[in-house]
C-alpha positions in Angstrom: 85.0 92.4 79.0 88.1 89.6 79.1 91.8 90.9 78.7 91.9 90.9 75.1 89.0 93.3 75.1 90.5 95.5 77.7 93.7 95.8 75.3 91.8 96.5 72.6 89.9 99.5 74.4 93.0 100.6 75.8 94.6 101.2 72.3 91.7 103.4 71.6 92.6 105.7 74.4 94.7 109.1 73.5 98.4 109.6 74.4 99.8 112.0 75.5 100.0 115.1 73.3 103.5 116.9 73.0 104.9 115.0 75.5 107.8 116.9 77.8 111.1 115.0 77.8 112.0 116.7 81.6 109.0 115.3 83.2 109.7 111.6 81.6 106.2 111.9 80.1 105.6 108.7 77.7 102.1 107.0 77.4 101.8 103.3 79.2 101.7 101.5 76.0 98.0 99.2 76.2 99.9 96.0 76.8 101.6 97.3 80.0 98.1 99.3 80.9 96.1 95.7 80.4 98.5 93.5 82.3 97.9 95.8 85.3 94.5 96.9 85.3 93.7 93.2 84.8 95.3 91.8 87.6 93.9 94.4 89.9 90.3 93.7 88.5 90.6 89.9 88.7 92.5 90.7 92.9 88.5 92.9 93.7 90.4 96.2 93.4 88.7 97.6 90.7 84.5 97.2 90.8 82.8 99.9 92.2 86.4 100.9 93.9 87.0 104.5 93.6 90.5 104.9 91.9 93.8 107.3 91.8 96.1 107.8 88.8 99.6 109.3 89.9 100.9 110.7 87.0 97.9 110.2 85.3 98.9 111.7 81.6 96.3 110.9 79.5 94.4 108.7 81.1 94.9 105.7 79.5 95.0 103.7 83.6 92.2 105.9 84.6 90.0 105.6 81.7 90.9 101.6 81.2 89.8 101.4 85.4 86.5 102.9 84.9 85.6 100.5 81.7 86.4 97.6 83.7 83.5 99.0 86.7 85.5 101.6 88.9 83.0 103.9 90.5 85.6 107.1 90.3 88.8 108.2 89.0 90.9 110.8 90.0 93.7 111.6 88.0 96.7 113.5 89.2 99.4 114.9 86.8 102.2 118.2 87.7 101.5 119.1 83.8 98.0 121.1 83.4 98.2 121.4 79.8 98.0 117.3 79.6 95.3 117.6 81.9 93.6 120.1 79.7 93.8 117.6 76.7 92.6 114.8 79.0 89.4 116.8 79.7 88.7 117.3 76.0 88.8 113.2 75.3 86.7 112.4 78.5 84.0 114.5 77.3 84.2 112.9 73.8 83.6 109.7 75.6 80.7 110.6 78.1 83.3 109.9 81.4 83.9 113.1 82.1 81.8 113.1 85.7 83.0 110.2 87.0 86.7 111.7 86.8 88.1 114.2 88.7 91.4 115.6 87.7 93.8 117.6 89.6 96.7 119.4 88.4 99.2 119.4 91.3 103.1 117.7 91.8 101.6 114.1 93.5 104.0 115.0 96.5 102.2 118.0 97.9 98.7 116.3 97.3 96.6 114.5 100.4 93.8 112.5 99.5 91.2 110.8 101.2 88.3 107.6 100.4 90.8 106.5 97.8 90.5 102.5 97.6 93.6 101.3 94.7 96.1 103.6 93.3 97.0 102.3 89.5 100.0 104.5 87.8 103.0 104.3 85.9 105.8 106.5 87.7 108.7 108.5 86.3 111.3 106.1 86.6 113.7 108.8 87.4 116.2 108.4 84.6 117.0 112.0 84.3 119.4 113.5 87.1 116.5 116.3 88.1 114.0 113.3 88.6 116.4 111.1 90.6 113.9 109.2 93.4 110.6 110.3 92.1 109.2 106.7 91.1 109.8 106.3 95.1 108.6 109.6 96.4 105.2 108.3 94.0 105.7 104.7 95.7 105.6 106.7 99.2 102.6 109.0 98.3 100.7 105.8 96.9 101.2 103.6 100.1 99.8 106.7 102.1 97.1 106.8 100.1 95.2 103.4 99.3 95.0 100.1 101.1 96.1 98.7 97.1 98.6 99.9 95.0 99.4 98.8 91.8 102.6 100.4 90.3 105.5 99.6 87.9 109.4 100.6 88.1 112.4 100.2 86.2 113.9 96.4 86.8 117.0 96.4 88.7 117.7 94.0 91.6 118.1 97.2 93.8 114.7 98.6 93.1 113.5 95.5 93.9 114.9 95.4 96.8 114.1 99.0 97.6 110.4 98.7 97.0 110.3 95.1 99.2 111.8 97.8 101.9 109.7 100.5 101.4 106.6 98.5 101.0 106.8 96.8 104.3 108.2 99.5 105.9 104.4 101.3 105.4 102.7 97.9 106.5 101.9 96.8 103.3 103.2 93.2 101.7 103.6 92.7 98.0 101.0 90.2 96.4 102.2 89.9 93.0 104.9 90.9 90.4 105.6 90.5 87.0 108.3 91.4 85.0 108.0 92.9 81.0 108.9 94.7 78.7 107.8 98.4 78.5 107.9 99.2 74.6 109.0 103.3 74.0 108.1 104.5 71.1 110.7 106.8 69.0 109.5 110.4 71.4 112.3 113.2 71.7 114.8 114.3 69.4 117.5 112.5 71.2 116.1 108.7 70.7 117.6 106.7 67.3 115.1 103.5 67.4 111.9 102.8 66.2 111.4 101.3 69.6 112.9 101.0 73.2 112.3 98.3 75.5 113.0 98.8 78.8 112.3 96.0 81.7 110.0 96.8 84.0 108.7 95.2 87.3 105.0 95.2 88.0 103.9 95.2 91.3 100.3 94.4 93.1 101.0 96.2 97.0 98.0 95.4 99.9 97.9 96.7 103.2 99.1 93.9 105.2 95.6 93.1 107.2 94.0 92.8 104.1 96.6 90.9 102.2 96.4 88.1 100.3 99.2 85.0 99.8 101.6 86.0 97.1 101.3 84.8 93.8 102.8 85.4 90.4 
């Protein structure tokens, strides 16, 4: 499988049905999903790597990881009735025993033999979800020894994640900036389409890190 296969699969993966506006809940459009899952296949953090999904939704991360050769996925996501549907579409595809899936807020969760975390965080746009897409960043970095994560461009978050980052041991080995398509979602949107720039990030534990490269 190249990229442009990966893509393709992707946009045969579900999203996320009924989608709740108050937990930020919009599907990581297959474009975003390649670019990420790629780079962390091509950087050895994928192959027979067992992976976690923070905020996991429908999948789309975790399903795309386990195409590409993961040995595991385990998905994570605060809303059990997503979950529920995710269950449903891994047993339509024949994955459904190489995922696990646990319904629990990614902050109270502690889990172990986890190699590369892959997720797309709330960006914490609404006022109740104000530092989330950190508290997943900080949950993440405790986790895995790679991390592979995108947030909301702004030259503080930038900033903030360098800090955090290095602050856990752990160096940033690529980035990439693009453009996260939204699709038309809650009652309040008036386009067709949002696009909102996002930062891409590759994170290693610092004794296993590589030179950075973008």
């Amino acid at each position: 499988m190249d990229k442009s296969e990966l893509e393709l699969f992707l946009e045969t993966t579900p999203d996320i049905n009924m989608p709740k506006e108050y937990l930020e809940q919009y599907s990581t459009p297959s474009t975003i999903a390649s670019k990420v899952l790629w780079e962390a296949y091509m950087r050895g953090d994928i192959v027979d790597k067992t992976i976690g999904d923070f905020g996991c939704g429908s999948l789309r991360l975790a399903l795309g990881a386990l195409r590409l050769g993961a040995r595991r996925a385990i998905g994570v996501d605060v809303d059990c009735s997503t979950l529920d549907n995710s269950k449903e579409a891994l047993a339509k595809r024949g994955e459904y025993w190489e995922t696990l899936l646990v319904c629990s807020d990614v902050r109270s969760i502690s889990l172990v033999n986890v190699d590369t975390i892959v997720m797309n965080p709330p960006f914490g746009v609404k006022k109740q979800n104000r530092g989330l897409d950190v508290a997943f960043l900080k949950k993440a970095l405790e986790t895995a020894s790679s991390v592979y994560t995108m947030h909301k461009h702004s030259s503080g978050e930038e900033a903030l994640v360098k800090a955090i980052s290095e602050g856990a041991g752990f160096k940033i080995i690529y980035i990439e900036r693009a453009l996260f398509p939204i699709k038309m979602t809650y009652r309040h949107h008036r386009k067709k389409v949002y696009r909102v720039a996002v930062d891409i990030y590759g994170l290693r534990r610092a004794a296993a890190s590589e030179e950075f490269t973008s």
